[in-house]
C-alpha positions in Angstrom: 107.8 91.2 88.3 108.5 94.7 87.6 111.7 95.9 85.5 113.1 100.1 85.0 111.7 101.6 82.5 114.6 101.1 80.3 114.5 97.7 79.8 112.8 95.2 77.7 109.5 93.9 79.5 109.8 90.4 78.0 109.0 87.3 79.9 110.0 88.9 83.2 109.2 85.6 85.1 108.7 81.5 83.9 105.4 80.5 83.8 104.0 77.9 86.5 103.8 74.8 85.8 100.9 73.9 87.1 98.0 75.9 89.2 99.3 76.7 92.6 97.0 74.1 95.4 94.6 76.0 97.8 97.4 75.1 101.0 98.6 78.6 102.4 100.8 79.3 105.5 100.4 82.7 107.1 104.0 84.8 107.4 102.8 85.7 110.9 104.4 82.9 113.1 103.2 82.4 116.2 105.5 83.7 118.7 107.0 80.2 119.8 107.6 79.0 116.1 109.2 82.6 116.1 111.6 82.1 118.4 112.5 78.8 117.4 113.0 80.0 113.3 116.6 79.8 111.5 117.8 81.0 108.5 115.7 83.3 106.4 112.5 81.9 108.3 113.6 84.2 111.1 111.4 87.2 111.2 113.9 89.6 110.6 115.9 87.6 108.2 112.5 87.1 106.2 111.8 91.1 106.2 115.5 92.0 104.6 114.5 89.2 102.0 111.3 91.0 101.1 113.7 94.3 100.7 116.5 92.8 98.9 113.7 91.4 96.4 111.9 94.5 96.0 114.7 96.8 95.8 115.3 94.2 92.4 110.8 94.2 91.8 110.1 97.8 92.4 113.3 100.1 93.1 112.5 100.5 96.5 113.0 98.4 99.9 109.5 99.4 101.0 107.6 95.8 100.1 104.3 96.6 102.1 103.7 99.7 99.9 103.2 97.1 96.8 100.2 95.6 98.3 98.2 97.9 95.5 100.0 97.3 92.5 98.8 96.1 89.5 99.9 97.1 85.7 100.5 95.0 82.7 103.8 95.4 81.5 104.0 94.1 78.5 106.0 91.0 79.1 103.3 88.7 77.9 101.8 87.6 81.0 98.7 89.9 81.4 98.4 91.7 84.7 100.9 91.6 87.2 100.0 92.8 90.5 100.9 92.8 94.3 103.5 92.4 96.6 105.2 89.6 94.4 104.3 90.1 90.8 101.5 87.7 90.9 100.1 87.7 87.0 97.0 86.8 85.6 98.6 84.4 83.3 100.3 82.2 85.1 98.4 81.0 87.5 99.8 82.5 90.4 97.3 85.8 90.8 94.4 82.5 90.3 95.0 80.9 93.1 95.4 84.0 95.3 92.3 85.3 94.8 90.7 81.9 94.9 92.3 82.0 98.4 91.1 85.0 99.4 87.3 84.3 97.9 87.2 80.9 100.1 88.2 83.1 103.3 86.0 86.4 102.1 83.5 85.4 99.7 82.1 88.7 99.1 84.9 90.3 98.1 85.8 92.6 94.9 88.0 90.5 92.8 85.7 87.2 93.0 83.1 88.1 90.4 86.4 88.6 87.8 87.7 84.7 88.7 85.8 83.1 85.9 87.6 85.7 83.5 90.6 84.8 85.5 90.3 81.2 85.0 90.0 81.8 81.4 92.9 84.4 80.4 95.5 81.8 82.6 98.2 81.1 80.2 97.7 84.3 78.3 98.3 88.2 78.4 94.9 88.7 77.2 92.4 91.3 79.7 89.0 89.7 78.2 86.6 90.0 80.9 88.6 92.0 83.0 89.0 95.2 81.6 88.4 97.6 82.6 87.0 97.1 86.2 89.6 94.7 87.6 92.5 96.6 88.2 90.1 99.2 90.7 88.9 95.9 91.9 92.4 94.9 92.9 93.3 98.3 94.4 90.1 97.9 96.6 90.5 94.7 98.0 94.7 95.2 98.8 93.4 98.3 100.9 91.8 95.3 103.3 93.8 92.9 105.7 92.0 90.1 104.1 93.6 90.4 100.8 97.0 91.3 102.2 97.2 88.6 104.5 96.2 86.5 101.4 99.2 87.9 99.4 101.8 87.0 101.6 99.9 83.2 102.5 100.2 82.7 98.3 103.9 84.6 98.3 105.1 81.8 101.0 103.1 78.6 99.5 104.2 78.9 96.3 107.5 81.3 96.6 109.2 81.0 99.9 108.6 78.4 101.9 109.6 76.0 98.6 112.7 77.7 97.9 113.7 78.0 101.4 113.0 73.6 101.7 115.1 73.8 98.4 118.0 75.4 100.3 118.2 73.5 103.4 117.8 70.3 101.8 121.1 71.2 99.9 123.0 72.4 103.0 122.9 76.4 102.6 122.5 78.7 105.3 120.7 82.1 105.2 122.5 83.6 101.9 121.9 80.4 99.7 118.5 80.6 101.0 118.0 83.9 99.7 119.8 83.2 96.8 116.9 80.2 96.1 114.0 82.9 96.8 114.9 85.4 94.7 115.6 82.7 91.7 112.5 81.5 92.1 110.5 84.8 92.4 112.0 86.1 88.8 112.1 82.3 87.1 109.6 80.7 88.9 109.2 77.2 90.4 109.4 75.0 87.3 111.8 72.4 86.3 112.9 73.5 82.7 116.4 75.1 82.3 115.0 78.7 82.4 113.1 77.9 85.9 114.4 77.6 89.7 114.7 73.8 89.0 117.0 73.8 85.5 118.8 76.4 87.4 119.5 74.4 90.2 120.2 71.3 87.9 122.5 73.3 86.0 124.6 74.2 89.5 125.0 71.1 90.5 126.1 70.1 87.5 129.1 72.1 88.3 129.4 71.9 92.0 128.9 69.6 94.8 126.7 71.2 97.1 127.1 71.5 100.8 125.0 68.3 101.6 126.9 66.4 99.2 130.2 67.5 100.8 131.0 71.1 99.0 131.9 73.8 100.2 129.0 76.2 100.4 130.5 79.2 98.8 131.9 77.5 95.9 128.6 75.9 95.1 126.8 79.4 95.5 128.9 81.0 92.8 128.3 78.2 90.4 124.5 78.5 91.4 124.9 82.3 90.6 126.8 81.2 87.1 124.2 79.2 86.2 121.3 81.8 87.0 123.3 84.8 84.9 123.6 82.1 81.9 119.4 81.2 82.3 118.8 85.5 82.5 121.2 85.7 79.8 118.6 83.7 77.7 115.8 86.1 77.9 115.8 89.7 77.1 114.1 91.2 79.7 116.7 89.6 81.8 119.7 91.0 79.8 120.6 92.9 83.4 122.2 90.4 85.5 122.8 93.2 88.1 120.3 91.8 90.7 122.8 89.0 90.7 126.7 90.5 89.9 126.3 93.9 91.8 123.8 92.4 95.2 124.3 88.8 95.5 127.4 88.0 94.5 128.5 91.3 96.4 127.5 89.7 99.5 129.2 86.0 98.5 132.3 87.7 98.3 131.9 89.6 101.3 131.5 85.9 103.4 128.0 87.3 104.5 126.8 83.7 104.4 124.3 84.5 107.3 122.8 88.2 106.0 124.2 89.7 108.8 123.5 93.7 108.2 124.8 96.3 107.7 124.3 95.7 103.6 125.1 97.2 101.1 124.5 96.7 97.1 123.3 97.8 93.6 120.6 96.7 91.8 119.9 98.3 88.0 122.5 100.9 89.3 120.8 102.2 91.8 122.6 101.6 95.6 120.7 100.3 98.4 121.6 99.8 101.9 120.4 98.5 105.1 122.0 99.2 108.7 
C-alpha cells in the first residue's frame, strides 16, 4: 500500500494473520463464468474496482502499470511491491512468489524466497538487498508473474471480501466497500482488520441478510472503518472513504453504475 508523499508511512496495512495457502484462482474467467458473473465479479465491475483502489494505492486509475512496483516505504513492513501492495513482511509477497516459483521454477525472484521466508514478520532487507528489487522488476515484465499477481490479489484479497459481502446481503457497492477494507486492513479478525471492522458494523446495524436495510448498514460499516483508520497514523486521511465511498452511498449508486465521480487525498477522479 502506497500513501502521498505527505503522509505518515506507518503501518499502511494489518498484517496477515497467517501465511496465505498455495490455492489461486485466475481473474481471467472463462467466457461462460463471464457471462454468468454478478456484482463486482463481473468483468467490468472487477476492472473499476481495481481503479477505484488504485486511484486510493497509487494516485492513478491505471492498475496494470503497477505490475513493476516495488519500494519500501517505511511503514514497517519491508518491501511493498506490485499491483496490490504485497510486502515482504506479511506474508502476502511469500506466497506470491512461492506461487509463481511452483508454476516457473527458474524464475528471478526464487533464489531470494529463503530470505523471504526469513524477513516475514519484519521490515528488515537481510538477504535481499540489493538484488531483489531488479529481481522483482524483471520477473513483473513477464506474463508469468503478472498472471501470479492477480491469482494471489484474488485468493487472498478479492474473492474473500467479495464471499464476505454476499453472505451479508450487499450488492456491488458493499462489495467494493469489503475489498478495499480488506486491501488497506487486511483479512484478519482483530479490531484494526477487515474482520474487527465488520464486527464493529454489525454491532451497530443489522445487515441486509439479517433484515437491514443495505444503505444504513453500509454507512455504519463506513463509521466503523474511519474509527479503525482513525487508530493508526498513516491512516489519519479518511478521504478514501468520506470524499469516494461514501460519495457514491449517498449518491444510491448501490450497483457502481458509471459515470463516477470522487476524491481521493484531494485529488478528483472520474470514470465515464
Amino acid at each position: 500500500m502506497r500513501f502521498p508523499s505527505d503522509l505518515p508511512r506507518t503501518a499502511a496495512r494489518r498484517t496477515l494473520l497467517a501465511v496465505l495457502g498455495a490455492g489461486a484462482l485466475s481473474t481471467q474467467l472463462p467466457s461462460d463464468e463471464a457471462a454468468d458473473a454478478t456484482g463486482l465479479d463481473d468483468p467490468d465491475k472487477k476492472d473499476l474496482a481495481m481503479r477505484l483502489v488504485s486511484s486510493a494505492e497509487n494516485s492513478s486509475l491505471d492498475w496494470q502499470a503497477q505490475y513493476t512496483y516495488i519500494e519500501d516505504i517505511g511503514d514497517g513492513r519491508g518491501y511493498t511491491a506490485g499491483i496490490i501492495g504485497f510486502c515482504s513482511g506479511t506474508s502476502d509477497m511469500l506466497a506470491l512468489v512461492e506461487l509463481y516459483t511452483r508454476r516457473v521454477a527458474d524464475n528471478p525472484l526464487a533464489p531470494y524466497l529463503p530470505a523471504l521466508r526469513a524477513v516475514d514478520g519484519t521490515d528488515s532487507h537481510d538477504g535481499l538487498d540489493p538484488g531483489f528489487p531488479s529481481a522483482w522488476r524483471k520477473a513483473a515484465r513477464t506474463s508469468d508473474f503478472r498472471r501470479a499477481q492477480r491469482d494471489e490479489r484474488d485468493r487472498g484479497y478479492f474473492d474473500p471480501a467479495v464471499a464476505c459481502a454476499k453472505e451479508d446481503g450487499l450488492g456491488t457497492l458493499g462489495q467494493f466497500v469489503y475489498y478495499d477494507a480488506m486491501v488497506m486492513h487486511g483479512p484478519g479478525t482483530d479490531a484494526l482488520s477487515f474482520g474487527g471492522i465488520r464486527d464493529r458494523a454489525r454491532e451497530d446495524a443489522d445487515t441486509p441478510v439479517d433484515g437491514g436495510g443495505e444503505t444504513a448498514y453500509l454507512h455504519a460499516f463506513l463509521d466503523a472503518r474511519v474509527w479503525a483508520m482513525r487508530q493508526e497514523a498513516a491512516h489519519s486521511d479518511v478521504s478514501r472513504v468520506e470524499t469516494a465511498q461514501r460519495v457514491l452511498l449517498e449518491q444510491g449508486n448501490l450497483d457502481l453504475d458509471t459515470p463516477l465521480k470522487w476524491k481521493v487525498y484531494g485529488d478528483s477522479y472520474e470514470i465515464g
